[in-house]
C-alpha positions in Angstrom: 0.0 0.0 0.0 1.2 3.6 -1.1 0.7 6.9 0.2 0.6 9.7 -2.6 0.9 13.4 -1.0 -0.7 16.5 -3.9 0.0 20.0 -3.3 0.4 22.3 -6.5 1.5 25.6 -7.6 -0.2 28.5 -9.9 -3.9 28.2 -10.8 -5.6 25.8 -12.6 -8.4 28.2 -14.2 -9.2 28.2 -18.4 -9.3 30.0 -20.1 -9.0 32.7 -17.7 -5.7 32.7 -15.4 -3.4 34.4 -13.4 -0.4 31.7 -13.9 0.7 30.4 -17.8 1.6 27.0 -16.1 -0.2 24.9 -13.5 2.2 22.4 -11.4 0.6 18.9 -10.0 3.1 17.4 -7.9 2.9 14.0 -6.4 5.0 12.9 -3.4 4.4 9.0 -3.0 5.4 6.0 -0.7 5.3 2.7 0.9 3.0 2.9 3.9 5.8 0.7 5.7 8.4 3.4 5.2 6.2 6.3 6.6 7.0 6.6 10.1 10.5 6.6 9.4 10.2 9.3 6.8 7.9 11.4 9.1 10.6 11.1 12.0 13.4 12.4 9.6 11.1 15.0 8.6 10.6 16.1 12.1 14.2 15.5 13.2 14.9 18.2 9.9 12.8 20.6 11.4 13.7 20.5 14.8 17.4 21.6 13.6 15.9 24.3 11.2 14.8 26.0 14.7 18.2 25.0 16.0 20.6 26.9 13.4 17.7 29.4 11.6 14.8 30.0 14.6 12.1 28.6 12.1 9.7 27.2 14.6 8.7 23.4 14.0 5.0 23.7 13.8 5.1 26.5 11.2 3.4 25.8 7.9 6.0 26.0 5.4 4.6 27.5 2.4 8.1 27.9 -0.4 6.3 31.0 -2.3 5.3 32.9 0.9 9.0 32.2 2.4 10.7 33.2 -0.6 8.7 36.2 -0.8 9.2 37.0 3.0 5.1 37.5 3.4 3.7 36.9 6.3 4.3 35.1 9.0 7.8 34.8 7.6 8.7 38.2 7.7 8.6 39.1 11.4 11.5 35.5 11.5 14.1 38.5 9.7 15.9 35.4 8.0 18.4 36.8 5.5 17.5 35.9 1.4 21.0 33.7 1.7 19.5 31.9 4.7 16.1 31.3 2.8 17.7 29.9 -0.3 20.0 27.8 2.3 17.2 26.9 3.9 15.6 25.7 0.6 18.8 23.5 -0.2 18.5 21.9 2.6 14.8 20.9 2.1 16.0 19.1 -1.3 18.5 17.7 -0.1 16.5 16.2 2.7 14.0 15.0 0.2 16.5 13.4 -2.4 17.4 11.5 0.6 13.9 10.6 1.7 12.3 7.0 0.3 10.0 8.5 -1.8 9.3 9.2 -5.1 7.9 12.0 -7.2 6.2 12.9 -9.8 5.2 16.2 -11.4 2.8 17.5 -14.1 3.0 20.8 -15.5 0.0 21.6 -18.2 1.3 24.9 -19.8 -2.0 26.8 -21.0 0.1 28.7 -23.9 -0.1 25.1 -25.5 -3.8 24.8 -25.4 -5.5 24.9 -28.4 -7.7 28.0 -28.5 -11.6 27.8 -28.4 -11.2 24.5 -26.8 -13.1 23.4 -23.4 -9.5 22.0 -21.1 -9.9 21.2 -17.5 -6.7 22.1 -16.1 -7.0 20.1 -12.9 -8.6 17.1 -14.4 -5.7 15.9 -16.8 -2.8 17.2 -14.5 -4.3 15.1 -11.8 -5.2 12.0 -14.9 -1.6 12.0 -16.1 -0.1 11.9 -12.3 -2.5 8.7 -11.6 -1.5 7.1 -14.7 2.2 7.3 -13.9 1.7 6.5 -10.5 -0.3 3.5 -11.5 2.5 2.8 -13.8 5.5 2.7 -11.5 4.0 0.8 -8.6 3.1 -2.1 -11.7 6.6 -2.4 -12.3 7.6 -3.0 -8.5 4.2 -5.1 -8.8 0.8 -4.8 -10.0 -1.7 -6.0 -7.1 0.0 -2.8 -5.7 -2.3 -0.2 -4.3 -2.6 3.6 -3.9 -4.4 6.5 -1.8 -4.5 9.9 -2.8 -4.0 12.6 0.4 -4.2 16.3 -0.4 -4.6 19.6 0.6 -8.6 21.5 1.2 -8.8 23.6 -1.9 -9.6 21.2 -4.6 -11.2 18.1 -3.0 -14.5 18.3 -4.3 -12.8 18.7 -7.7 -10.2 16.0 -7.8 -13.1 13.2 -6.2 -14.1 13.5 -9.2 -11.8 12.6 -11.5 -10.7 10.4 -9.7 -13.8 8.4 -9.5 -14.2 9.0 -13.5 -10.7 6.9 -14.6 -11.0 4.5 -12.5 -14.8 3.6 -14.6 -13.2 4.8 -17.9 -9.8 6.2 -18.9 -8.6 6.6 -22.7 -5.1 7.0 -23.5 -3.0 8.8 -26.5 -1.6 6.2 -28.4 2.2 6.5 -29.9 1.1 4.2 -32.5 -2.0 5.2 -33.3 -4.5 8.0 -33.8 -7.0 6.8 -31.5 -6.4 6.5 -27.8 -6.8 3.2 -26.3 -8.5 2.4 -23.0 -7.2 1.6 -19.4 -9.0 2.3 -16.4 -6.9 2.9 -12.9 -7.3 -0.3 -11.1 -4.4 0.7 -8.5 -6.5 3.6 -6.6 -8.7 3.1 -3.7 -10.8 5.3 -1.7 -11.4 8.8 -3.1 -8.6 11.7 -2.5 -8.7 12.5 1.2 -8.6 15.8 2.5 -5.7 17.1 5.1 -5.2 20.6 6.0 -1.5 21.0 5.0 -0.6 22.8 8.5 -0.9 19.7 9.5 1.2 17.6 6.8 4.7 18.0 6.9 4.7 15.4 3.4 1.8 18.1 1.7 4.3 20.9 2.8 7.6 18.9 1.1 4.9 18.6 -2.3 4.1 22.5 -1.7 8.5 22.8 -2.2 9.0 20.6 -4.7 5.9 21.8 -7.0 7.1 25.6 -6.7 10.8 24.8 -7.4 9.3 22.9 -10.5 7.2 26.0 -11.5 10.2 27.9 -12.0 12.3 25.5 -13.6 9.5 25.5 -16.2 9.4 28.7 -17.1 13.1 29.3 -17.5 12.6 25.5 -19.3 10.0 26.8 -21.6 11.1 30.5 -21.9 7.2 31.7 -21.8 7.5 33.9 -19.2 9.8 36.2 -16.5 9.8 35.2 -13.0 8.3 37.4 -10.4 10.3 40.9 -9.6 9.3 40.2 -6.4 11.8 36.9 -6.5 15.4 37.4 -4.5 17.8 38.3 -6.8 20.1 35.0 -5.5 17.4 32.7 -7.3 18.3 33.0 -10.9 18.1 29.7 -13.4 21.5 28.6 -12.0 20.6 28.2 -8.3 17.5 26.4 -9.5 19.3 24.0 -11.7 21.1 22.8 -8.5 18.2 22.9 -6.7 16.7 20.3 -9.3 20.2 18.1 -9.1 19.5 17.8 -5.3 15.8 16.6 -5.7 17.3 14.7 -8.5 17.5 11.4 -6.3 13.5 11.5 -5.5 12.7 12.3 -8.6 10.4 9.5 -10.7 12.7 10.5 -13.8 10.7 7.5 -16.1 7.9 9.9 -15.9 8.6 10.8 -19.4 11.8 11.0 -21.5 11.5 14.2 -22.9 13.2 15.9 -19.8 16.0 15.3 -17.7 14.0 15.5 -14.7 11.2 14.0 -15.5 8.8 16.3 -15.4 6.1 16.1 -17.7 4.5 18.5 -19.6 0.9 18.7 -21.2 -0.5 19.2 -23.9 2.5 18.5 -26.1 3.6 21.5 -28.4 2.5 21.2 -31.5 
């Protein structure tokens, strides 16, 4: 039995949006390995109040930290601290045994006049891969879906509808083929992510992946707002050190495995 943690990061409205890409990331593993991972996780934070004063039951939300919003702020923790801070966090989770996927649906890519649920096929492509990973390690294999409030009602549903009927692009065909989810059980359940230390790590790992897509796909300029000691480089090594977490047979169209919909025609 897995565990699969969802936060994102931008929106997931079309065809009106405030964000060009939407980020689905999945943090998933064996229910056996949980309490181990969950003790490192604390043990991590408990030395992040140690050496930075970031107190152990504060949320940790990547784009308000970065952004030094509130309730970060009032911490005064320098912008080389944060992005420190940030490394460490990766290199925590490269460590961790987990693995991750991510979606990215980039909206530029959708064909205009066309009805696109965002959420729907960023959350269809993560259950597929999911599905598909956990047949390789073996196929009576089971997952359950944990994720933050905001979109419950939302991903229930689709969740319900490919596990009755699921089609599938074919690379050899024009018309997709079908395979239901038979790996998922129980609809997504809802956990506020103030209290989910493995929603938070998802929240990190799904920002640091909206970034790397934009500088990847060159469709738009990050935030003024951002520190100035986050350029592409820094979050190139950022995506080295989650590089050991990573599910990187996603797809094979990026080094990182992160996969992006609809394809670019």
């Amino acid at each position: 039995m897995y565990i699969a943690y969802y936060d994102e990061s931008g929106d997931d409205g079309y065809p009106k949006y405030s964000s060009p890409l939407f980020v689905l990331s999945a943090i998933y593993l064996h229910y056996s390995n949980w309490k181990n991972i969950l003790n490192n996780i604390s043990e991590f934070r408990k030395q992040l109040k140690i050496n930075f004063n970031l107190p152990i039951k504060m949320e940790f939300h990547t784009k308000y930290f970065i952004l030094n919003k509130n309730p970060y702020r009032k911490l005064q923790i320098s912008d080389d601290d944060k992005l420190l801070i940030i490394k460490l966090f990766c290199e925590l989770i490269s460590n961790l045994d987990i693995s991750i996927i991510n979606i990215v649906i980039n909206k530029e890519n959708i064909s205009p006049n066309t009805s696109y649920n965002v959420l729907d096929n960023a959350l269809k492509y993560s259950i597929q891969r999911i599905e598909n990973d956990l047949n390789k390690i073996d196929p009576i294999k089971k997952f359950m879906i944990i994720t933050d409030q905001g979109r419950i009602g939302k991903m229930r549903m689709t969740a319900r509808k490919i596990q009755r009927i699921n089609f599938i692009p074919s690379k050899y065909n024009a018309k997709p083929f079908r395979k239901e989810i038979k790996s998922l059980i129980e609809d997504p359940l809802q956990k506020d992510s103030k209290e989910s230390y493995f929603i938070q790590l998802a929240d990190l790992v799904s920002f640091i992946i909206y970034i790397y897509s934009i500088y990847k796909l060159g469709i738009n300029k990050i935030s003024n707002r951002m520190p100035k000691n986050i350029d592409k480089r820094v979050i190139i090594n950022l995506m080295e050190k989650l590089k050991g977490s990573l599910n990187l047979n996603a797809t094979k169209s990026d080094l990182y495995g992160v996969v992006y919909y609809p394809k670019q025609k």
